[in-house]
C-alpha positions as CSV (number, residue, x, y, z in Angstrom):
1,X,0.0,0.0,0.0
2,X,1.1,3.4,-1.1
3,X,2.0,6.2,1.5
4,X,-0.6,8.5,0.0
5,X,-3.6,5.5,0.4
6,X,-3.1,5.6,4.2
7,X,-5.1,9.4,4.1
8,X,-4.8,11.4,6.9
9,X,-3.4,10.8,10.3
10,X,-6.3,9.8,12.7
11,X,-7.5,13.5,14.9
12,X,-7.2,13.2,18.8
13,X,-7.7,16.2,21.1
14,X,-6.1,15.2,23.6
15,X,-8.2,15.8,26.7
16,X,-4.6,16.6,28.8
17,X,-4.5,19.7,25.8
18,X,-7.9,21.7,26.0
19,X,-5.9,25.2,25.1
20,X,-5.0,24.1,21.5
21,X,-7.1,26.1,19.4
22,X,-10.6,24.7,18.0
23,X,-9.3,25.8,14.6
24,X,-6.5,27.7,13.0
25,X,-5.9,29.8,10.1
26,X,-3.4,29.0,7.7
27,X,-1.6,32.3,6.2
28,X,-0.3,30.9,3.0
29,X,3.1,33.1,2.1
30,X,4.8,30.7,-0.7
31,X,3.7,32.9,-3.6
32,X,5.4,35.8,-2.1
33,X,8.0,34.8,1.0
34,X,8.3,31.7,-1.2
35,X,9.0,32.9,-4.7
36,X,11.3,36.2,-3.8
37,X,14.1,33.8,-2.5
38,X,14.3,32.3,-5.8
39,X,17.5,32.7,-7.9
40,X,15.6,32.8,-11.2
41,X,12.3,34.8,-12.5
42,X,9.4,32.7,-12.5
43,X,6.7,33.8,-15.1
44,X,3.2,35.3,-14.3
45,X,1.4,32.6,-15.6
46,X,2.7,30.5,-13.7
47,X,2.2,32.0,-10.7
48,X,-1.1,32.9,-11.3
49,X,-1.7,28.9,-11.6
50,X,0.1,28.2,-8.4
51,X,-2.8,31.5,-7.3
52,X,-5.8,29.3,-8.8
53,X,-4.1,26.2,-7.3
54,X,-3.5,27.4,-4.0
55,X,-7.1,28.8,-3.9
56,X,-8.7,25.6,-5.2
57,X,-7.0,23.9,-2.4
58,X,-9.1,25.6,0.4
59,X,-6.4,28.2,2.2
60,X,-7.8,31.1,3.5
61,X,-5.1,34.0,3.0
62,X,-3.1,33.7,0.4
63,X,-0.2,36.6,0.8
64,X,0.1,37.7,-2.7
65,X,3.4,39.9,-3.7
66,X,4.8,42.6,-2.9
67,X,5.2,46.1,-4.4
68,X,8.8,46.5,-3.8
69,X,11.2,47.9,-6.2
70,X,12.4,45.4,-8.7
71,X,15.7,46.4,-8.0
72,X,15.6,44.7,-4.4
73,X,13.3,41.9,-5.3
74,X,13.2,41.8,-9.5
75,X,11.1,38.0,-8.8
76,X,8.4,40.3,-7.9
77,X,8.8,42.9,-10.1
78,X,5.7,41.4,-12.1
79,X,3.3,42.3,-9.0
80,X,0.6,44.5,-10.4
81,X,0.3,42.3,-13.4
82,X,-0.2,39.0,-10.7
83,X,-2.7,41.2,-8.5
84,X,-4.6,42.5,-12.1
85,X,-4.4,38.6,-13.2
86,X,-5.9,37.4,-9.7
87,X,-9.4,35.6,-9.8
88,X,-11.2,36.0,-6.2
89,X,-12.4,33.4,-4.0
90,X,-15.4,34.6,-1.7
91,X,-14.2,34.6,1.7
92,X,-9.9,34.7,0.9
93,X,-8.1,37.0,1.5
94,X,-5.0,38.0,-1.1
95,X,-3.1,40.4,0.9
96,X,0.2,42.3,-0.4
97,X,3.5,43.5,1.1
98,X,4.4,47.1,1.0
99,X,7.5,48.6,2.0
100,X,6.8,51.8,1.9
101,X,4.8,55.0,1.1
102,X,5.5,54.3,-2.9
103,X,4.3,50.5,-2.3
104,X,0.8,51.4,-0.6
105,X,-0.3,53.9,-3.4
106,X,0.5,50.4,-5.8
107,X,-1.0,48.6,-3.7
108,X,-4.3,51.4,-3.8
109,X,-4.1,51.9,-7.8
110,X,-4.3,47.6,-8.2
111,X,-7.4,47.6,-5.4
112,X,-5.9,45.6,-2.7
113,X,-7.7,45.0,0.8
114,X,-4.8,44.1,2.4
115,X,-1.4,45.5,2.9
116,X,1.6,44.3,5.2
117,X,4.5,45.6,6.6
118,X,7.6,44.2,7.3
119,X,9.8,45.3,10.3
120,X,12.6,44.5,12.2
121,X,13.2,43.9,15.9
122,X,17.0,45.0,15.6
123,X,18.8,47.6,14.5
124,X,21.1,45.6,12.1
125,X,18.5,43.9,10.3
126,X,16.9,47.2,10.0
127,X,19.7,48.9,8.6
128,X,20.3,45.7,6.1
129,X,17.1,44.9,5.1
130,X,14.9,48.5,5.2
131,X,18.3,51.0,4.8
132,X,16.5,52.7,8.1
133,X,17.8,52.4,11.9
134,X,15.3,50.8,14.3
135,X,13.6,53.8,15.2
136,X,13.3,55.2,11.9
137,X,11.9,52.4,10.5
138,X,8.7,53.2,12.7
139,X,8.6,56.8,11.4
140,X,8.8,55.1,7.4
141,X,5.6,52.6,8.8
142,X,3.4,55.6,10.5
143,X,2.7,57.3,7.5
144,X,2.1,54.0,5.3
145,X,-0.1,52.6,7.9
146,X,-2.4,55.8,8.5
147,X,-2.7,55.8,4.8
148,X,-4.1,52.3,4.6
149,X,-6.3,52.6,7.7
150,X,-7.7,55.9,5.7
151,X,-8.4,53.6,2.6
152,X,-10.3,50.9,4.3
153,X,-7.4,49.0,3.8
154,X,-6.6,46.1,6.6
155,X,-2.6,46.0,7.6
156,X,-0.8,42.9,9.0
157,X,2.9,43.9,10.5
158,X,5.2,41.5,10.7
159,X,8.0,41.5,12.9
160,X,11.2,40.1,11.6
161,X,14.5,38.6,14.0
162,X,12.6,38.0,16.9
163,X,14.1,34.8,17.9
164,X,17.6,35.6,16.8
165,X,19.7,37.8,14.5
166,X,23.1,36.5,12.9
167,X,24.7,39.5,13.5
168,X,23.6,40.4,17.1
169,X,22.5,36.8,18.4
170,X,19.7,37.0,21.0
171,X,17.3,39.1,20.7
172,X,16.0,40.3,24.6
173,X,12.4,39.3,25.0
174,X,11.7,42.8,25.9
175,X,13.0,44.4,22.7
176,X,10.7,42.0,20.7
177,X,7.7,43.0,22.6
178,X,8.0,46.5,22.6
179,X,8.6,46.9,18.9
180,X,5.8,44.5,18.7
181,X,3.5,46.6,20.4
182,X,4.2,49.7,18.6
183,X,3.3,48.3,15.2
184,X,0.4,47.4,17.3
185,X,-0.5,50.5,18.4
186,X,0.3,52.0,15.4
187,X,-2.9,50.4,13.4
188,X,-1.5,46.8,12.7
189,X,-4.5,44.4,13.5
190,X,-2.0,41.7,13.3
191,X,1.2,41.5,14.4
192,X,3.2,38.0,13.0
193,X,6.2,37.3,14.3
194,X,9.1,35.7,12.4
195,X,11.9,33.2,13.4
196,X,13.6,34.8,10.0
197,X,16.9,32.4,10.7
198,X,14.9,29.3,11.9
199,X,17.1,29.3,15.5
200,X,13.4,29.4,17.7
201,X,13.1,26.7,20.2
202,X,10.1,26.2,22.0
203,X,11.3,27.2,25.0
204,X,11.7,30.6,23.0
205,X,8.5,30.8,21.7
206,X,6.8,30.4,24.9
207,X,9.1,33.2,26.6
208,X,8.7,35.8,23.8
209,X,4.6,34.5,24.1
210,X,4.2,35.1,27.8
211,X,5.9,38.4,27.0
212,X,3.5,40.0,25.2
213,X,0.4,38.4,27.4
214,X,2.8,40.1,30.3
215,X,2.4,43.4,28.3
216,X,-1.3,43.2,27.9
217,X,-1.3,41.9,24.2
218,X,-4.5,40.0,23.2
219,X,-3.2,36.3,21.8
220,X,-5.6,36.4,18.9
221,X,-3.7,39.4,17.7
222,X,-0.3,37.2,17.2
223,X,0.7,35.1,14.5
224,X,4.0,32.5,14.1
225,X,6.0,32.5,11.4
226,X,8.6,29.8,11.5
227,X,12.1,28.8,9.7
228,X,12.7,25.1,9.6
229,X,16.4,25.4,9.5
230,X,16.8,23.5,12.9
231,X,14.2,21.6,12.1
232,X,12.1,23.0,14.9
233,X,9.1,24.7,12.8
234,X,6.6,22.5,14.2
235,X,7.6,21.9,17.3
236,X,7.8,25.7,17.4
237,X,4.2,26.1,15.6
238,X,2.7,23.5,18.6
239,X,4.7,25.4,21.3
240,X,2.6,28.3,20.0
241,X,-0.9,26.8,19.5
242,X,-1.1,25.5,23.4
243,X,-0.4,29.2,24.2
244,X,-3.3,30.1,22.6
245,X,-1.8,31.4,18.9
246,X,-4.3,30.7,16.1
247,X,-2.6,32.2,13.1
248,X,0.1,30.3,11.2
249,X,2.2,31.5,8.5
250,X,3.5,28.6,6.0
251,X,4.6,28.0,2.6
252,X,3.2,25.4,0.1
253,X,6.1,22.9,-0.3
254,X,8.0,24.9,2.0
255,X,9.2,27.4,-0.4
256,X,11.2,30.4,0.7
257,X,13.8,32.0,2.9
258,X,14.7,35.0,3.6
259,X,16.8,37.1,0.9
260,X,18.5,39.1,3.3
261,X,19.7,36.4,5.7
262,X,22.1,33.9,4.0
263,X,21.5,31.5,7.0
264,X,17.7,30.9,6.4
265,X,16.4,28.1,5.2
266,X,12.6,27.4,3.8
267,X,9.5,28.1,5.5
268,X,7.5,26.2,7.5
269,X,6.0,23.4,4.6
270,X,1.9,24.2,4.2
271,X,1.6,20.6,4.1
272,X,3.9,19.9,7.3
273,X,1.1,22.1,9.4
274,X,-2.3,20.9,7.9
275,X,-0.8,17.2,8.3
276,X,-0.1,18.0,12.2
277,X,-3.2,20.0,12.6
278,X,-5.5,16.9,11.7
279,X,-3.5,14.5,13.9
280,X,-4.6,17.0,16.3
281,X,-8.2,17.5,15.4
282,X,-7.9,21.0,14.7
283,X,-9.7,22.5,11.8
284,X,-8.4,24.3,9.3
285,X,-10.1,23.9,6.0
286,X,-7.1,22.6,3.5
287,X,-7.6,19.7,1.4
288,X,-4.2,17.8,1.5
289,X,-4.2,16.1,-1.4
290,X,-5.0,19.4,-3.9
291,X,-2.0,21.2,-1.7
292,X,-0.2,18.4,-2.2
293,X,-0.6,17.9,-5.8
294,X,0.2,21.9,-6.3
295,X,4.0,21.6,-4.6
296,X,4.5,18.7,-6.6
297,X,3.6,20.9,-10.0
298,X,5.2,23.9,-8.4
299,X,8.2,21.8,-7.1
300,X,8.3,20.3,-10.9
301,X,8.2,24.2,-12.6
302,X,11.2,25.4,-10.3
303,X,13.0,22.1,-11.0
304,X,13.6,20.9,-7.5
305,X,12.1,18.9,-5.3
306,X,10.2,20.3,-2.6
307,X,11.6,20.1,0.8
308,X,8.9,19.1,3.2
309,X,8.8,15.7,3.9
310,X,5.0,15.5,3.9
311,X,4.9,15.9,0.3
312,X,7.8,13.6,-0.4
313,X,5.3,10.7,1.3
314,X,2.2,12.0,-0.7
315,X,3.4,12.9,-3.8
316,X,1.7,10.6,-6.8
């Protein structure tokens, strides 16, 4: 018998577990965080059928591109043309990542409903990754921020180098949570926060956790977004759903890196999470075998093979 005709792993709730979330939503970032880390150009139709693909497939939020300068990310330099090509799902969500002032008004002129930003919680990656110091990075958001808010726009922040930075190692828990907050306070509904080397533990994860709830911030406003360079994504993503976290970033296939961090690995595999979230009874709307069957396409159109194991044991 094939590894694919066993199905899906059998879902127990474990009555010793009653905080794991009843269900979780799965922020899908592989056509974006996934794609930008790619050495070559991939071609708008074909990421407009990994779109349609990942949307058949039942995920929620799809994060879309990002109206960044091709000059920092030229595998997104096709993003109005993927957002104009875009066919909507009722009820998804196609957000987009905007770096600054000159990103949002894309982002307005192409429609979007959703914009993110992407911050840092050190100075270094600041400087290397936004060409701002830590504090002026908040004075480039404000403005971009209000802007959306004014539009009707929803903005997502994410917080990059929470967990650790490769050029100033540990990042205090207290730095993370008050640059948190202020994105927060700023107008960010949603505040995600990134393991952008993959060097969490969950040990880590509960720490920087019981930070925020120490500083008054509402669980349901956090999301996880996990690097599985240590091989600790999931056992970082479950460290996080007992604490109450219901909002998981991932990658179909497990796509993605970071661009400005040579020592980061993929994402957190799409397939890895909805394959643990069923063993563990939690909903979450994805049909496996469609996400699986998109990786192995997507896997076949990039010419490697996808790195998550779950879709090496499903894969036709």
């Amino acid at each position: 018998m094939g590894v694919r005709a066993l199905g899906l792993p059998e879902a127990t709730r474990s009555p010793e577990s009653p905080e794991l979330p009843e269900r979780v939503t799965i922020w899908e970032v592989g056509l974006r965080d996934g794609l930008q880390n790619e050495s070559g150009v991939i071609p708008s139709g074909v990421k407009l059928e990994f779109l349609n693909r990942l949307n058949a497939a039942g995920l929620p939020v799809i994060e879309t591109t990002s109206f960044v300068h091709p000059d920092w990310v030229p595998q997104l330099a096709d993003a109005a043309e993927v957002v104009n090509g875009l066919s909507p799902k009722p009820g998804v969500r196609y957000p987009v990542l905007v770096p600054n002032q000159r990103g949002l008004d894309r982002a307005r002129e192409a429609g979007v409903a959703d914009i993110a930003i992407f911050a840092s919680a050190t100075e270094s990656f600041a400087q290397r990754n936004l060409n701002r110091s830590f504090e002026n990075q908040f004075e480039m958001f404000r403005p971009v921020v209000r802007g959306a808010l004014a539009s009707g726009m929803r903005v997502r922040g994410y917080l990059s180098m929470v967990f650790g930075d490769p050029w100033q190692g540990a990042v205090p828990v207290e730095q993370v949570v008050s640059a948190g907050k202020r994105l927060l306070e700023m107008g960010c509904d949603q505040l995600s926060l990134g393991d952008t080397i993959g060097v969490a533990t969950p040990g880590q994860v509960e720490g920087v956790l019981r930070g925020f709830r120490a500083a008054d911030v509402p669980t349901d406003r956090l999301a996880v977004h996990f690097h599985d360079t240590y091989g600790q994504a999931l056992a970082n993503t479950y460290a996080a759903l007992r604490l109450g976290v219901s909002t998981v970033d991932a990658s179909a296939g497990g796509l993605g890196g970071c661009p400005y961090a040579g020592s980061a690995t993929g994402n957190l595999a799409t397939e890895d999470l909805v394959w643990m979230l069923s063993g563990l009874g939690i909903e979450h709307g994805v049909d496996l075998e469609m996400l699986v069957d998109t990786s192995t396409w997507m896997a076949e159109r990039l010419g490697k093979p996808s790195p998550s194991p779950v879709v090496k044991a499903l894969a036709r």
